[in-house]
FIKOLZA-1660 file (N, C-alpha, C; in steps of 0.1 Angstrom, whole numbers, plus 5000, padded with zeros to 4 digits):
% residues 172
   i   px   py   pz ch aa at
   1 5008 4988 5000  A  X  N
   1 5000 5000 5000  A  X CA
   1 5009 5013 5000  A  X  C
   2 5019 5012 5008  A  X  N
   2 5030 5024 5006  A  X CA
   2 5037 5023 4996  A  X  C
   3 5038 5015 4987  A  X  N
   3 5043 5018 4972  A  X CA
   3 5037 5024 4966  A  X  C
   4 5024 5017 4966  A  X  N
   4 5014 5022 4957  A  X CA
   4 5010 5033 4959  A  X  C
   5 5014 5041 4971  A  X  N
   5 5010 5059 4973  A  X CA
   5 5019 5065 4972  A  X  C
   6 5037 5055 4972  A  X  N
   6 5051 5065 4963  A  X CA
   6 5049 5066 4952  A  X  C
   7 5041 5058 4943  A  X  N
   7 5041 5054 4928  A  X CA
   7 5032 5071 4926  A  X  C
   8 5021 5062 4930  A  X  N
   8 5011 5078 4929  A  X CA
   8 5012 5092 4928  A  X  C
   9 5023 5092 4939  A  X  N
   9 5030 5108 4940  A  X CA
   9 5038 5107 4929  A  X  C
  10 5046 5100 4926  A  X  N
  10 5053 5107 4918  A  X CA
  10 5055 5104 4903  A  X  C
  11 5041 5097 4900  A  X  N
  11 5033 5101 4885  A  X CA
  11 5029 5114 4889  A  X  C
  12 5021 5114 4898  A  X  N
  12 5009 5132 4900  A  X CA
  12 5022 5138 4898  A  X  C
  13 5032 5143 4907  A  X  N
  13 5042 5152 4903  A  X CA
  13 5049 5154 4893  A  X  C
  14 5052 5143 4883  A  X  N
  14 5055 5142 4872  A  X CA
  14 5044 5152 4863  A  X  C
  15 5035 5146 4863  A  X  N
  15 5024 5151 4851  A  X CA
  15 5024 5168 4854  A  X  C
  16 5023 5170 4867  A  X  N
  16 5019 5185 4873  A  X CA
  16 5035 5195 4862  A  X  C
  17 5045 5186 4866  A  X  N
  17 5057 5192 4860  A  X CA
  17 5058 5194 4844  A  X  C
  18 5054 5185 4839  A  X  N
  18 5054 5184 4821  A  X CA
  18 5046 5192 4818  A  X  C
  19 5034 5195 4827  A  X  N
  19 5022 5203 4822  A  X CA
  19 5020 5216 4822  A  X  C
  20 5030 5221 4832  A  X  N
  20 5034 5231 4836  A  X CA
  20 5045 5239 4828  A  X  C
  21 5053 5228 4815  A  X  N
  21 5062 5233 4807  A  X CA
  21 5055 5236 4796  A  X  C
  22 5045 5224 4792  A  X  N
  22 5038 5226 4777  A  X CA
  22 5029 5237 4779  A  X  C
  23 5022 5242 4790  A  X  N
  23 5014 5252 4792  A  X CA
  23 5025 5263 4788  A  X  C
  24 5030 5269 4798  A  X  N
  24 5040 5280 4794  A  X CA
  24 5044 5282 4776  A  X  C
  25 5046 5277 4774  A  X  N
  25 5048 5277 4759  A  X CA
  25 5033 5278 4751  A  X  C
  26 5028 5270 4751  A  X  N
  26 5011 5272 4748  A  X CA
  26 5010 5285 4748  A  X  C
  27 5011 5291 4763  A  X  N
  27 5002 5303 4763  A  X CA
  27 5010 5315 4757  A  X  C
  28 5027 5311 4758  A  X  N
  28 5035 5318 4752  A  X CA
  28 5033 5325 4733  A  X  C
  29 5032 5312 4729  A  X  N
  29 5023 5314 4714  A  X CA
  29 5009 5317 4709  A  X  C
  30 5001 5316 4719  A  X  N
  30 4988 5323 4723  A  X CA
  30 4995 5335 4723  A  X  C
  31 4996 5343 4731  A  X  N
  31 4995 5358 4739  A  X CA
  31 5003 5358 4722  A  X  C
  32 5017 5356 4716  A  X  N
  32 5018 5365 4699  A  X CA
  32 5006 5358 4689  A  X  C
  33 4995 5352 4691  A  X  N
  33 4987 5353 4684  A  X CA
  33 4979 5367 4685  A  X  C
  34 4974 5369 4698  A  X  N
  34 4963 5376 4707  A  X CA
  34 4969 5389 4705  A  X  C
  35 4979 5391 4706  A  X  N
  35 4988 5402 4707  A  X CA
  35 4982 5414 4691  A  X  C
  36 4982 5414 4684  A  X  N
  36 4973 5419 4671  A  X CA
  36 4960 5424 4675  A  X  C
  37 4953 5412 4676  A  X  N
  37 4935 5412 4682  A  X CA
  37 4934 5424 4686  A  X  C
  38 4941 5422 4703  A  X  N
  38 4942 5433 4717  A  X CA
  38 4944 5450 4710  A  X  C
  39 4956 5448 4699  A  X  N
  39 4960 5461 4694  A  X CA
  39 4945 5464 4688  A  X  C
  40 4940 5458 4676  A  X  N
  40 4927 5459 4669  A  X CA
  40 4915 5457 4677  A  X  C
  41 4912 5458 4689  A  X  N
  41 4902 5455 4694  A  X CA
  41 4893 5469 4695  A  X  C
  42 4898 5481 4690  A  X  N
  42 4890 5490 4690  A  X CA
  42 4883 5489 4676  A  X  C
  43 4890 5489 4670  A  X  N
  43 4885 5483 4654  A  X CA
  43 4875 5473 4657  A  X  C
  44 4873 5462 4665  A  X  N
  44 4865 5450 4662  A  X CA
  44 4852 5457 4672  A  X  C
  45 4852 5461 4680  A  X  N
  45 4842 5471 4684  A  X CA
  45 4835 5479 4676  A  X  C
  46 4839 5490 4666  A  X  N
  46 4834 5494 4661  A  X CA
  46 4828 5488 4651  A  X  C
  47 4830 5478 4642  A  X  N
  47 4822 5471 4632  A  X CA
  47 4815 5459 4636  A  X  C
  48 4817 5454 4645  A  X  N
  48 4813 5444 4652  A  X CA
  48 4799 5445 4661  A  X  C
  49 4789 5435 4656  A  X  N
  49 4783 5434 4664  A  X CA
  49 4771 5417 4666  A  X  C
  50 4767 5420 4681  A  X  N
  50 4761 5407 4682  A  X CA
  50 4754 5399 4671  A  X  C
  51 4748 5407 4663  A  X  N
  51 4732 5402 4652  A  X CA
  51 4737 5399 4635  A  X  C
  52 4756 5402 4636  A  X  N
  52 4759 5400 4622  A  X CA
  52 4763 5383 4615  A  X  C
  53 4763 5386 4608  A  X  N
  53 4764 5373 4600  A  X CA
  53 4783 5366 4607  A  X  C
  54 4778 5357 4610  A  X  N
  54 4793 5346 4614  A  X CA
  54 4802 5351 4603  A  X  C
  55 4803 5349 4589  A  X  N
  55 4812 5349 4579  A  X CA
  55 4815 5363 4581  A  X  C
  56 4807 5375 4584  A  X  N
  56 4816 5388 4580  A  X CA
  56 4822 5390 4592  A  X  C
  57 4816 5384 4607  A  X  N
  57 4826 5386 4616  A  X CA
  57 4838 5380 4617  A  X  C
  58 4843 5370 4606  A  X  N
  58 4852 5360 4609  A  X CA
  58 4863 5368 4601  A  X  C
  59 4861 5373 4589  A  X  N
  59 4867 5382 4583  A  X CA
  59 4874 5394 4587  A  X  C
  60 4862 5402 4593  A  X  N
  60 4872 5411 4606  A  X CA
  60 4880 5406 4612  A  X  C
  61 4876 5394 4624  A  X  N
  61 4889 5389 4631  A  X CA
  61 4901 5389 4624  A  X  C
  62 4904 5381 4613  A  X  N
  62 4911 5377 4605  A  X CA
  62 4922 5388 4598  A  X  C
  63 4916 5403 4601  A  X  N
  63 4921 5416 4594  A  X CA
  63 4924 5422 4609  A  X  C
  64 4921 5416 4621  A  X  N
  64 4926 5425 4630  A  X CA
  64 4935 5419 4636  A  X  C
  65 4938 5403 4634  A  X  N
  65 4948 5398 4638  A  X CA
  65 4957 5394 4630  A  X  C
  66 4960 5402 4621  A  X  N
  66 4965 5402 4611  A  X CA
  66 4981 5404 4618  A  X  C
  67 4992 5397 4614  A  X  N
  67 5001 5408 4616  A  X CA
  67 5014 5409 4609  A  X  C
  68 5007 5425 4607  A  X  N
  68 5021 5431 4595  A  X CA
  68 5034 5432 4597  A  X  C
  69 5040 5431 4607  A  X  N
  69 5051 5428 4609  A  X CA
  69 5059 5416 4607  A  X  C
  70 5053 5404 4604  A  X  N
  70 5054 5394 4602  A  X CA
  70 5054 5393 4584  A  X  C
  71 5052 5405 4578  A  X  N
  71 5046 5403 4566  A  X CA
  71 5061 5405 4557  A  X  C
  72 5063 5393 4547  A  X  N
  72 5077 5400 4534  A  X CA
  72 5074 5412 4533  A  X  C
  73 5059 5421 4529  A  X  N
  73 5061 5430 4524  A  X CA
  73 5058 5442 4531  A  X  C
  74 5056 5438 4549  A  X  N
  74 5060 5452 4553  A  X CA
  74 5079 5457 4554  A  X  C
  75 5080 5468 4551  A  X  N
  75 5093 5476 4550  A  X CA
  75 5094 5485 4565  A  X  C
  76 5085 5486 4577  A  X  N
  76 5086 5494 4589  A  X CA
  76 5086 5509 4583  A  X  C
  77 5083 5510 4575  A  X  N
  77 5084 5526 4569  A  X CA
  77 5069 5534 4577  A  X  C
  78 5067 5543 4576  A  X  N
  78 5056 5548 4584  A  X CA
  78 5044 5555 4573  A  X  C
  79 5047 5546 4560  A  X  N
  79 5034 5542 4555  A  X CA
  79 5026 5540 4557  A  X  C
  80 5012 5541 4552  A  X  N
  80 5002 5531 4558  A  X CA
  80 5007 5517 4550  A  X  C
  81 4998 5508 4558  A  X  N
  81 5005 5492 4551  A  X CA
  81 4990 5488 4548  A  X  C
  82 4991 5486 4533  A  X  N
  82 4974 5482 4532  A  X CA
  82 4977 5469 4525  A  X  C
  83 4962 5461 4532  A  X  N
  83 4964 5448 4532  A  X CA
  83 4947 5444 4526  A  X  C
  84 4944 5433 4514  A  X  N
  84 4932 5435 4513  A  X CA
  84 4929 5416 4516  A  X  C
  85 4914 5414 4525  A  X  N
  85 4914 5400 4532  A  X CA
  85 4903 5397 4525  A  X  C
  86 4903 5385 4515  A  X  N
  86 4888 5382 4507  A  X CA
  86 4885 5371 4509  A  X  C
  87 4870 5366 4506  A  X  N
  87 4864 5355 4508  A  X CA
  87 4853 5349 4497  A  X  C
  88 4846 5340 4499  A  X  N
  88 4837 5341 4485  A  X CA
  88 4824 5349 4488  A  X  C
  89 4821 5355 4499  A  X  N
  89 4811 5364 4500  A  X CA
  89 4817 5378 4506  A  X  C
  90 4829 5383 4503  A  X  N
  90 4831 5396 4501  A  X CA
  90 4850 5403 4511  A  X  C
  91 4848 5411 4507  A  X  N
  91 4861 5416 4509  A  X CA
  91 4864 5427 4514  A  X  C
  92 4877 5427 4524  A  X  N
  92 4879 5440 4535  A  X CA
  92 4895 5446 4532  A  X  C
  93 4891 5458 4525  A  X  N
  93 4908 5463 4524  A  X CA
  93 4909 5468 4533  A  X  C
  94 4920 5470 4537  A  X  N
  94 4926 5477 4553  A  X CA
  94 4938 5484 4556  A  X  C
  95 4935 5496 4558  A  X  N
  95 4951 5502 4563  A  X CA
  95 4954 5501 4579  A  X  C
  96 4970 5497 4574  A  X  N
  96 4973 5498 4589  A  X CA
  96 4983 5511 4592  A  X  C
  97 4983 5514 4602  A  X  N
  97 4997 5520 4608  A  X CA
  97 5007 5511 4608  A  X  C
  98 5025 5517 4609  A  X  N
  98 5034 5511 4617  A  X CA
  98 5035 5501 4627  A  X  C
  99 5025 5505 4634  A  X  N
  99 5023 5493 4647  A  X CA
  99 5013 5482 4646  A  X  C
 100 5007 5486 4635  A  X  N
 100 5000 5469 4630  A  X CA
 100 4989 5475 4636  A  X  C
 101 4982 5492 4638  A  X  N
 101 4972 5493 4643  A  X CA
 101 4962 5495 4628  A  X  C
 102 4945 5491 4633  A  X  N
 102 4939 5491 4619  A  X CA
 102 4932 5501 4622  A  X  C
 103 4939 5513 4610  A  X  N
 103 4938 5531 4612  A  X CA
 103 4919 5531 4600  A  X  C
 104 4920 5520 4590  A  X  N
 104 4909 5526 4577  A  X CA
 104 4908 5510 4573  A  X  C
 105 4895 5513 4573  A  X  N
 105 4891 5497 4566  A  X CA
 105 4877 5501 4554  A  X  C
 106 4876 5494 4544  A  X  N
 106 4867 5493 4538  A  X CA
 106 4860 5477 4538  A  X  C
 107 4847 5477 4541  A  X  N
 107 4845 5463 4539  A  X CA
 107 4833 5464 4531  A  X  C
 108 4831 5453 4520  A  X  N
 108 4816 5445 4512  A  X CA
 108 4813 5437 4512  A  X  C
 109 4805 5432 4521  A  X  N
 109 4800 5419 4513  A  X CA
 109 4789 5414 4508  A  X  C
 110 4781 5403 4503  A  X  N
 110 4769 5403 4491  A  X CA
 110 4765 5385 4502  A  X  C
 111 4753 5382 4499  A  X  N
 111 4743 5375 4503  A  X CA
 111 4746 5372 4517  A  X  C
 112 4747 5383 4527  A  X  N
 112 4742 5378 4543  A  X CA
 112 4734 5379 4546  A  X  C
 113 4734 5376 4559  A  X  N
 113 4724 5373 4569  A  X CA
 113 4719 5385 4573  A  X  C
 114 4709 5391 4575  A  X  N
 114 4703 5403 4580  A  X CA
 114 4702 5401 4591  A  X  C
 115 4708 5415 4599  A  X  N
 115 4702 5412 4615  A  X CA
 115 4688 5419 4620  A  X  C
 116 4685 5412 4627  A  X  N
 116 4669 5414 4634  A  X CA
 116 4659 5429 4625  A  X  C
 117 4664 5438 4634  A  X  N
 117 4659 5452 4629  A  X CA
 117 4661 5455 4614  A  X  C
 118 4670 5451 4608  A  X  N
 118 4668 5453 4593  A  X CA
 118 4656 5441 4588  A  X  C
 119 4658 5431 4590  A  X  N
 119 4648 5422 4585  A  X CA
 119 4637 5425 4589  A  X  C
 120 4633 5430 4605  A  X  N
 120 4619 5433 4608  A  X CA
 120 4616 5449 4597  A  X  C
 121 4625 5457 4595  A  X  N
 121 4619 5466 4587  A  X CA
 121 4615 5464 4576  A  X  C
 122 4621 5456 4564  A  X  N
 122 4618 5453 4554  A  X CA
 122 4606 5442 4551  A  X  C
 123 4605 5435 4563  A  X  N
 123 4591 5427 4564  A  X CA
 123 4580 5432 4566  A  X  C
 124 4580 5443 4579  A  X  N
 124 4569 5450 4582  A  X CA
 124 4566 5458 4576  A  X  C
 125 4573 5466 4564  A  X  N
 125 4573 5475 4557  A  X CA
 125 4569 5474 4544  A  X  C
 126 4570 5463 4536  A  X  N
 126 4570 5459 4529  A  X CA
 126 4561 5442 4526  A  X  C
 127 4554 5438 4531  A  X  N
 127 4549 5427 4527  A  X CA
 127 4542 5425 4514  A  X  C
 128 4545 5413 4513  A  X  N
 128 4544 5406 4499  A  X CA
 128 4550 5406 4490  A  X  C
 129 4563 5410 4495  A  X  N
 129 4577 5411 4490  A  X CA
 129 4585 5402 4492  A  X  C
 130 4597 5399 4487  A  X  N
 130 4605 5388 4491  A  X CA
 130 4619 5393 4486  A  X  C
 131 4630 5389 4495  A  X  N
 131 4644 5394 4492  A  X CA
 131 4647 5386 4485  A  X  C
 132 4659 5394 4473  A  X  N
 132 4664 5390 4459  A  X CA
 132 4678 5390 4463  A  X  C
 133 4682 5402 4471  A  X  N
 133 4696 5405 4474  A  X CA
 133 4702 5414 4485  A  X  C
 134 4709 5402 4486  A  X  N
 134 4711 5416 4504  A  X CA
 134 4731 5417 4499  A  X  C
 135 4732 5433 4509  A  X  N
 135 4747 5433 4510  A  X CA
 135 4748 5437 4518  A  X  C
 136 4763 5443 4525  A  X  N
 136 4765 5450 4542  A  X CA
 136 4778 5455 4533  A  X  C
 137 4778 5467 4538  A  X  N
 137 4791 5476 4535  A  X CA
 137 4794 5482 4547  A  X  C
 138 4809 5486 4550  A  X  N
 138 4814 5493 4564  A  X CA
 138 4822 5501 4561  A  X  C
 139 4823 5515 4562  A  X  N
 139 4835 5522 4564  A  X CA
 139 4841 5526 4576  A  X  C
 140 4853 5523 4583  A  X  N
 140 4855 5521 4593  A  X CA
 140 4872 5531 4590  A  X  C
 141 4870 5545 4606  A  X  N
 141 4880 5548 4605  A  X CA
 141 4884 5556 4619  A  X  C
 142 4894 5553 4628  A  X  N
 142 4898 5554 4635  A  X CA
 142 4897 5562 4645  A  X  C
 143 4895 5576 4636  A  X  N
 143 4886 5589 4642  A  X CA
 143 4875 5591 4641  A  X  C
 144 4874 5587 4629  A  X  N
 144 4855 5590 4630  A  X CA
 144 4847 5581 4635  A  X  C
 145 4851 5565 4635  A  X  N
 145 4842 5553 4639  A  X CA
 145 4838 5542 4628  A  X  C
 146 4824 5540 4629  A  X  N
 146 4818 5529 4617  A  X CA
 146 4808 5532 4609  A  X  C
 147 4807 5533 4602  A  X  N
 147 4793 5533 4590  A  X CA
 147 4787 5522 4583  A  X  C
 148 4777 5519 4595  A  X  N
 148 4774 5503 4580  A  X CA
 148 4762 5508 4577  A  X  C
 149 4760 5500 4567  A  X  N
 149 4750 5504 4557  A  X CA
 149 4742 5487 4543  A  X  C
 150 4735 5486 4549  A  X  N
 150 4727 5471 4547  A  X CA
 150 4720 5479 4531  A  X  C
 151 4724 5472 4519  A  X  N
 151 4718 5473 4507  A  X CA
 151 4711 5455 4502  A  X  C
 152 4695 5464 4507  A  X  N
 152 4684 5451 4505  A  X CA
 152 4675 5455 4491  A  X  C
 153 4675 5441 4483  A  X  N
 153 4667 5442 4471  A  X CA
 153 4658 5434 4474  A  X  C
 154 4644 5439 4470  A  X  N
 154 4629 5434 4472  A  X CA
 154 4622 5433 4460  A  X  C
 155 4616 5421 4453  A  X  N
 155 4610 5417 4444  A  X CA
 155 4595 5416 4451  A  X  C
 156 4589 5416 4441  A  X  N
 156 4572 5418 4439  A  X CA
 156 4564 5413 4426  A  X  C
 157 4568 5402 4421  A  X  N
 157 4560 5399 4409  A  X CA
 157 4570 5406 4399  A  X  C
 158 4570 5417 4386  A  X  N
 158 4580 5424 4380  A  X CA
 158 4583 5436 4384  A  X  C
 159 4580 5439 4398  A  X  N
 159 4588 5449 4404  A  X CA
 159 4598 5448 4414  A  X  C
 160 4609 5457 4414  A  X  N
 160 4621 5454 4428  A  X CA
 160 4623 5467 4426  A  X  C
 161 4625 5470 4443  A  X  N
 161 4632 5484 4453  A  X CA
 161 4643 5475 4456  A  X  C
 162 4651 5484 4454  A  X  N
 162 4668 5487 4462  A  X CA
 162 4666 5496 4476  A  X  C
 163 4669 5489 4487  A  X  N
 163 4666 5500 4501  A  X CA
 163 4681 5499 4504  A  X  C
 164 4684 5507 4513  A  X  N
 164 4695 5512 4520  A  X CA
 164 4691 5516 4533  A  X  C
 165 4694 5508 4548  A  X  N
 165 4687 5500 4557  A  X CA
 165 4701 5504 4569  A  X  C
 166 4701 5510 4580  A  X  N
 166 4711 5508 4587  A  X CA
 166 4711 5500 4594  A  X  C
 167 4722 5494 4605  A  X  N
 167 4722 5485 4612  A  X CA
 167 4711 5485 4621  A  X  C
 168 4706 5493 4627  A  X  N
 168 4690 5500 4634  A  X CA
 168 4677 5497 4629  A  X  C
 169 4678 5497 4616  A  X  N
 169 4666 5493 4613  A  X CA
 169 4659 5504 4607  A  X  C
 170 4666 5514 4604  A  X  N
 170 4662 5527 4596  A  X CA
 170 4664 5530 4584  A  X  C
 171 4653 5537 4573  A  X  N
 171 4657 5535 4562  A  X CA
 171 4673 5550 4559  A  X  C
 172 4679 5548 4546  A  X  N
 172 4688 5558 4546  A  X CA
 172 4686 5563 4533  A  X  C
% end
């Protein structure tokens, strides 16, 4: 029985030890993943929100953890460094600063998902209509903030309106 409780300890202390190294390093390459994000996290604030489509938030992330320093083709010059991130439903050019901060972004994209308030407008407003085409566009800039702007097409038998819908649910 006392072997079998030396054995014990010093597997458990073994394991505690090895796990304790592979962690350190884990979190080591974590934190220069995250390290980007954290800088762009004001950026992902501003365009970002709960009710948007998965694919265009994934896109953001992907532009704010981006990092240009890592890139052949940044030079550290105090350019902006513009970088453009595409997908099969749309695409985000982006300037950065020097520091890999994301200063100006343009984003498009074509058949998402509408969130709540745009959809309830276009339904309530419109019945007997049916969507042909949605898009989400963002201008996004450091001092000023975000601009999105939801372009919804509505058919009717041989008629269609083009609306221009903000994130709110207001027409523009």
């Amino acid at each position: 029985m006392k072997n079998l409780f030396i054995y014990l300890l010093v597997i458990g202390s073994a394991n505690v030890m090895f796990s304790q190294n592979s962690n350190s390093e884990f979190l080591q390459m974590e934190a220069e993943k995250v390290a980007p994000l954290l800088l762009n996290i004001e950026y992902l604030n501003a365009v970002q929100d709960n009710s948007m489509s998965i694919h265009v938030k994934s896109l953001e992330e992907e532009a704010a953890k981006c990092d240009i320093k890592a890139s052949t083709k940044f030079n550290g010059s105090s350019k902006p460094f513009k970088a453009v991130f595409k997908s099969n439903k749309g695409a985000i050019k982006v300037l950065y600063n020097q520091k890999g901060e994301v200063i100006e972004s343009s984003e498009k994209f074509e058949d998402v998902k509408l969130p709540n308030p745009v959809r309830d407008y276009v339904f309530n407003n419109h019945s007997g209509w049916i969507l042909s085409k949605t898009g989400y566009m963002v201008s996004y800039n450091k001092e000023s903030g975000s601009k999105k702007v939801y372009k919804v097409q509505i058919r009717k038998g041989n008629l269609k309106k083009n609306l221009k819908i903000d994130s709110d649910g207001n027409i523009i």
